[in-house]
N, C-alpha and C positions, 0 to 999 in steps of 0.2 A: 456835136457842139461841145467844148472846150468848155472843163470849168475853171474858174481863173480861183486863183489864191483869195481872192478879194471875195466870191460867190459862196465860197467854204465859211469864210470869218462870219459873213451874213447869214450865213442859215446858221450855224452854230451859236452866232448872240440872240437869234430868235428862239433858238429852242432852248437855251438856258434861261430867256427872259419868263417863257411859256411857264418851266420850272419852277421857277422862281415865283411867280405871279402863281400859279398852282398850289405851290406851299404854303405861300401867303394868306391865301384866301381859305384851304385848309385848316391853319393857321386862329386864323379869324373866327372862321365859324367857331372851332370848339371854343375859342373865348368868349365869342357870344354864350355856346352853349351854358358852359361853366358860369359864367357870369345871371345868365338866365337862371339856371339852376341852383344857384345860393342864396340871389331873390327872390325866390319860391321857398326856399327852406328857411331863409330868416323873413319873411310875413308867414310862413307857419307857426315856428318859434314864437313871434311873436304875437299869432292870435293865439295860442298854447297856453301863453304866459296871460294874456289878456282875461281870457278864460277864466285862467285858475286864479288870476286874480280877482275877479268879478264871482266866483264862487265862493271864494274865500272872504270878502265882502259881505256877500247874500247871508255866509252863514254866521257871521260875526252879527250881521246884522239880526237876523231870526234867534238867536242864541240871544243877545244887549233885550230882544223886546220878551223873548221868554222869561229873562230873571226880573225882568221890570212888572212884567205882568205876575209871575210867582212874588215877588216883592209885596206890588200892592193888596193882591191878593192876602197875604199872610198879614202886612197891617191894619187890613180889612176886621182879618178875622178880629186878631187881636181887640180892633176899636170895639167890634158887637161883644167880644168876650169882658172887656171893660165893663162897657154901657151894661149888659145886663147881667153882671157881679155888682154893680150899683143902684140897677134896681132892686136887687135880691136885698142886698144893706138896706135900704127903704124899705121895702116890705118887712126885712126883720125887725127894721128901729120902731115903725111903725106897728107892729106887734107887738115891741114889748111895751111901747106907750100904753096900749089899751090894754097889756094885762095888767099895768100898775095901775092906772084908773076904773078896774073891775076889781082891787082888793079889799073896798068897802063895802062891794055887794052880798048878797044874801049867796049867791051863784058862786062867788067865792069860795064861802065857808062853807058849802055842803061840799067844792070840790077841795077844798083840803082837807077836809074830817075823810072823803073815800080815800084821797089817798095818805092818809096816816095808816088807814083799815089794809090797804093792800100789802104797804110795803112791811107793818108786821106780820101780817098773813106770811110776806115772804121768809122773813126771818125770826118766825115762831118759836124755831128750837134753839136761836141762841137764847144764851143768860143774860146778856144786858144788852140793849139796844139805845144808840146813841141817835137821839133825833136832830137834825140840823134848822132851825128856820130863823125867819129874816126878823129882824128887828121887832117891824113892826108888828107880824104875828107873835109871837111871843108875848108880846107887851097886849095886841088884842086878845087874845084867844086862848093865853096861859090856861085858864083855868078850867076850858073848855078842852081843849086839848090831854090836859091833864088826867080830868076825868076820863075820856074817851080812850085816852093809852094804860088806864089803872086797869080797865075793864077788859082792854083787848090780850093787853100783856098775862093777866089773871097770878097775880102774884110776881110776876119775874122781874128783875130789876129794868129800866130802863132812867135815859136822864132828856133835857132840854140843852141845847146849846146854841146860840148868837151865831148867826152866818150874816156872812156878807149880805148885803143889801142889792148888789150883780145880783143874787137870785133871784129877785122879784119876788116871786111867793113860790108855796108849793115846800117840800120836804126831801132832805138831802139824810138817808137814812145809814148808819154803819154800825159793827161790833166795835168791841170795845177796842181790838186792837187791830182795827181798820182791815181784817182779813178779808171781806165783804163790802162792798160798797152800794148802794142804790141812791142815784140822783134821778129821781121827779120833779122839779125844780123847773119853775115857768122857765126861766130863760134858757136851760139845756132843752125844753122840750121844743121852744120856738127856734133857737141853733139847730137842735137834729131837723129840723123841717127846709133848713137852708136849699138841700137836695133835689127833694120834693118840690119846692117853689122855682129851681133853675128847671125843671124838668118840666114843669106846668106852663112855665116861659115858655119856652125853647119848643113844645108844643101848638102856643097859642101863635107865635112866632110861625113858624110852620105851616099853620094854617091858613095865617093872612099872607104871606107869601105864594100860597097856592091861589088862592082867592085873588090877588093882585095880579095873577099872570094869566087866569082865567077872565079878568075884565081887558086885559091888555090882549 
């Protein structure tokens, strides 16, 4: 059997169609592929980003509550360091009320006659000793006093001098040319106890904090 001119044209457009349509579809897939594959790598991308966004978040967020809480925290403290530097003030002020209202007592004058006794004891071997007191001892007790530093001193000079009324009572003692100083003096002694009283606080504090957590 004869193949005609015409038989040739027909198989040769079918096999280039075949081709053709083979490349195509070739073709095709890898642009699926490719196409598949770069929306896979941008929703990676962008759970990547999502991530590090939502981490970076988390920790702006934990970070904003730790200086809030270090914040309050510290004006916490602050407010209790206030509050009880103002109770300390009350207990001082109130201390030195009742030792000004204990300078007409008998309890008084025996504790400022000891301590006139001590603080010459301390400076026995200067030559002159400079007594400091308040007003109103002076004015009470001159002459009681007097005696009692004629006796201790035994000869050596000493004088009387006008203090401030801040002192409350009590004896601010020095030489003559202030090398030496001794303050016994009510109100330095109820100041140095300032210490002592935040200590005794902050103790008693302490304790009912323990006590309140052991009801709780």
């Amino acid at each position: 059997m004869s193949t005609t001119i015409e038989d040739k044209i027909a198989l040769f457009t079918k096999v280039l169609l075949e081709r053709i349509e083979h490349e195509f579809e070739e073709k095709r897939q890898r642009l699926i592929e490719e196409y598949e594959k770069e929306e896979k790598e941008l929703k990676e991308e962008f759970r990547q980003k999502s991530k590090a966004a939502l981490d970076e978040a988390v920790k702006q967020a934990t970070l904003k509550k730790s200086q809030m809480e270090s914040k309050a925290a510290s004006e916490c403290r602050l407010m209790l360091i206030k509050k009880r530097q103002e109770f300390i003030d009350r207990i001082v002020e109130k201390a030195k009320e009742r030792a000004r209202e204990s300078l007409e007592t008998e309890a008084y004058s025996d504790f400022l006659e000891e301590v006139l006794e001590q603080v010459t004891e301390q400076l026995a071997e200067e030559d002159e000793i400079v007594y400091v007191l308040t007003r109103h001892d002076i004015s009470k007790f001159r002459a009681k006093i007097t005696e009692r530093l004629t006796k201790l001193r035994q000869g050596k000079a000493f004088r009387l001098e006008e203090g401030s009324d801040e002192m409350i009572g009590g004896v601010f003692a020095k030489t003559k040319e202030d090398h030496i100083q001794i303050d016994c003096t009510l109100a330095s002694g109820i100041e140095d106890s300032r210490q002592l009283i935040g200590q005794l606080l902050a103790e008693k504090l302490y304790r009912e904090e323990e006590t309140d957590g052991e009801i709780r």
